[in-house]
N, C-alpha and C positions, 0 to 999 in steps of 0.2 A: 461747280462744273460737273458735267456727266460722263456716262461710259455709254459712246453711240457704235451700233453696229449698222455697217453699211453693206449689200453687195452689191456686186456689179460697176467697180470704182477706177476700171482699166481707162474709160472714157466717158464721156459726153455726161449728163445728169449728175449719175455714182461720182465720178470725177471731181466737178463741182461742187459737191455736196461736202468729202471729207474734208476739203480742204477748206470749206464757207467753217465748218463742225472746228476745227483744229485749229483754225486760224482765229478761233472768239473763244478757245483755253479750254475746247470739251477734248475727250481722250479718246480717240477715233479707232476701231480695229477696221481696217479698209479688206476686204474679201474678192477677189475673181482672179481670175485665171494667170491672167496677166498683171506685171504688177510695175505701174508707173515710176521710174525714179524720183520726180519731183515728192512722190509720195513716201515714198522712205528716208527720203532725207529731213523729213519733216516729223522735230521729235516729240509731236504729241500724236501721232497716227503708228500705228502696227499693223503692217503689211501682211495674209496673209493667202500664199495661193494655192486657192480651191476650187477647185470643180465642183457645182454645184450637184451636177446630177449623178456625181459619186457621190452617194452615202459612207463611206468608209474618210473621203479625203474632209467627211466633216468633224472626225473626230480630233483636227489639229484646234477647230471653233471652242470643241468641250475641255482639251485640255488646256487652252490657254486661259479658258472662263476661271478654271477650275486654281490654276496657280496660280494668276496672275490679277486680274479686278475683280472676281469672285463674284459682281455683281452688274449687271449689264440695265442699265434707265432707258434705253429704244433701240428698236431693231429698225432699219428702211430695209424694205426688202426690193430693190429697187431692180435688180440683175435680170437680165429678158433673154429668149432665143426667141428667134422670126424666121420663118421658115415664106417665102412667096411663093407658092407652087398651086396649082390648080388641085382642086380636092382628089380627081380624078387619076392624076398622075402621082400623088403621096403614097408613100408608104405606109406599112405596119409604122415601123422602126424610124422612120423621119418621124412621124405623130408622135409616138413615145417619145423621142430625145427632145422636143418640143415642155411636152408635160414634165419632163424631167427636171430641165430648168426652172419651167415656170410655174410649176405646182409643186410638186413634190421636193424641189430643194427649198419651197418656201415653208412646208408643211416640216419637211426634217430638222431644218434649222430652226426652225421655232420650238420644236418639238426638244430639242439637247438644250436651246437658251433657257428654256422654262425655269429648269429649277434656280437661274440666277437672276430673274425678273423677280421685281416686289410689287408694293402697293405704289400706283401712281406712274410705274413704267408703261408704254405705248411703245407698239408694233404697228409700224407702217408700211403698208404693201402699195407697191405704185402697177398699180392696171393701166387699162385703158378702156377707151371712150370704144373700142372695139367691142369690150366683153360687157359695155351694157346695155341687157334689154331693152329691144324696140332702137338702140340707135341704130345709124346708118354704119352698114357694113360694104365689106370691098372687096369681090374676089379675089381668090389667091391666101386666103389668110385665116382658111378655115384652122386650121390648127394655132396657128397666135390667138386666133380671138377669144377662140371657144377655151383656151385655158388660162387666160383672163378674166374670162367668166367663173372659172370655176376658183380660184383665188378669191373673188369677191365674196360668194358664196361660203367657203370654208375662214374665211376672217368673218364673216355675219356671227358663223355659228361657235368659234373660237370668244370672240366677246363676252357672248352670251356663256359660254362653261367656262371662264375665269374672271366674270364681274364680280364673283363675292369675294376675288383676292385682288383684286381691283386693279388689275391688269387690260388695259384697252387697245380695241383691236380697230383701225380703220382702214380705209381703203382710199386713194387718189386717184381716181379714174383720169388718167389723161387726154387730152387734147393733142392735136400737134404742135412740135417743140423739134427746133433745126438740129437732129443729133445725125450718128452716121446710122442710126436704125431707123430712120424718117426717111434716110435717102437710101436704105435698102429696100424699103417699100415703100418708096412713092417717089422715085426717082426724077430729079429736076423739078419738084415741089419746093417751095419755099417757104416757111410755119414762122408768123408773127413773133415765135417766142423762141429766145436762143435758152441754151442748157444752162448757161450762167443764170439767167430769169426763172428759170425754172425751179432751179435748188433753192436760191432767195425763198421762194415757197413753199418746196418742201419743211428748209430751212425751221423756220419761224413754226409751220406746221407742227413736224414732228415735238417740239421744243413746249407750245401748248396748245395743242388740238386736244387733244386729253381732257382737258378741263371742258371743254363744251359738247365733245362726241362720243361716242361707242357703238361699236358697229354698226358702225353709216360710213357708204361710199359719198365723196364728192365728188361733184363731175368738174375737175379742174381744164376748162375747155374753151377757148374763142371763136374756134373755127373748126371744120369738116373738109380733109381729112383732123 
């Protein structure tokens, strides 16, 4: 059995996910803000709530590494903010809290997990099908996409500076998947794939993607949006 970190576990995918992890006897630390009861009551999962785009609220992640499994086999870095707003009308400071979440909590938290990954652990970063080049893009989203993009990027180059400790780094670009962040941008859309379907894959993914990848994006995607 493993020690899996998840963010982003308040709903939809993240959700799915620690409970698919906890329910087949891995040891799940569940990460965001808010923090599900079904999820604490369940006693292979450890709740813990953090703001991602506080770097200080990440130091509850390093102490608990530190006392308690000491050793952490994958990260999903699954946790998103979506901002729909027209480029024009965005601010400084909405763009930043944007990247805060989605870069930089994924960069920091990786950054404190490090020293408790070993040889054969994998980091999972869930993108999307927004942040990769040449696909189809969609007004309003200049700020989700484009730090999307840059997560793919910085897992590319993370693989590459810890393969000799054989630490792998990929990326799940997504498709659409019926969560409540599908219908904050792209309202009355309806996406072939529900969040239940979705973690199934990550699932299995996270668990051994490792054995056949290193920094490579998959385009896990049906349809546009």
């Amino acid at each position: 059995m493993k020690n899996i970190i998840i963010t982003g576990t308040s709903r939809g995918i993240g959700f799915e996910l620690a409970l698919k992890f906890a329910n087949a006897g891995h040891q799940v630390l569940a990460i965001s803000r808010k923090t599900p009861q079904i999820l604490i009551d369940n006693p292979n999962i450890t709740c813990l709530s953090v703001d991602l785009s506080n770097e200080e609220d990440l130091t509850q992640v390093e102490h608990f590494l530190a006392t308690s499994w000491k050793k952490a086999d994958a990260i999903v870095h699954n946790a998103g903010a979506l901002l729909l707003k027209s480029f024009s009308d965005t601010t400084a400071s909405e763009f930043e809290s944007i990247y805060k979440v989605n870069v930089f909590g994924v960069a920091n938290l990786t950054r404190i997990c490090l020293p408790f990954l070993q040889k054969g652990s994998h980091v999972v970063t869930i993108s999307s099908m927004g942040g990769i080049q040449g696909s189809m893009k969609f007004a309003g989203l200049s700020a989700y996409s484009s730090s999307k993009g840059a997560v793919i990027t910085l897992s590319e180059l993370l693989a590459e500076e810890y393969k000799e400790q054989g630490i792998s780094f990929n990326v799940l670009a997504l498709g659409s998947v019926q969560t409540e962040m599908l219908e904050e941008a792209f309202p009355g859309y309806k996406a072939p794939l529900t969040a239940n379907e979705m973690a199934d894959y990550i699932f299995n993914f996270t668990l051994t993607g490792n054995k056949y990848y290193n920094g490579k994006i998959l385009q896990v995607s049906s349809s546009t949006p």
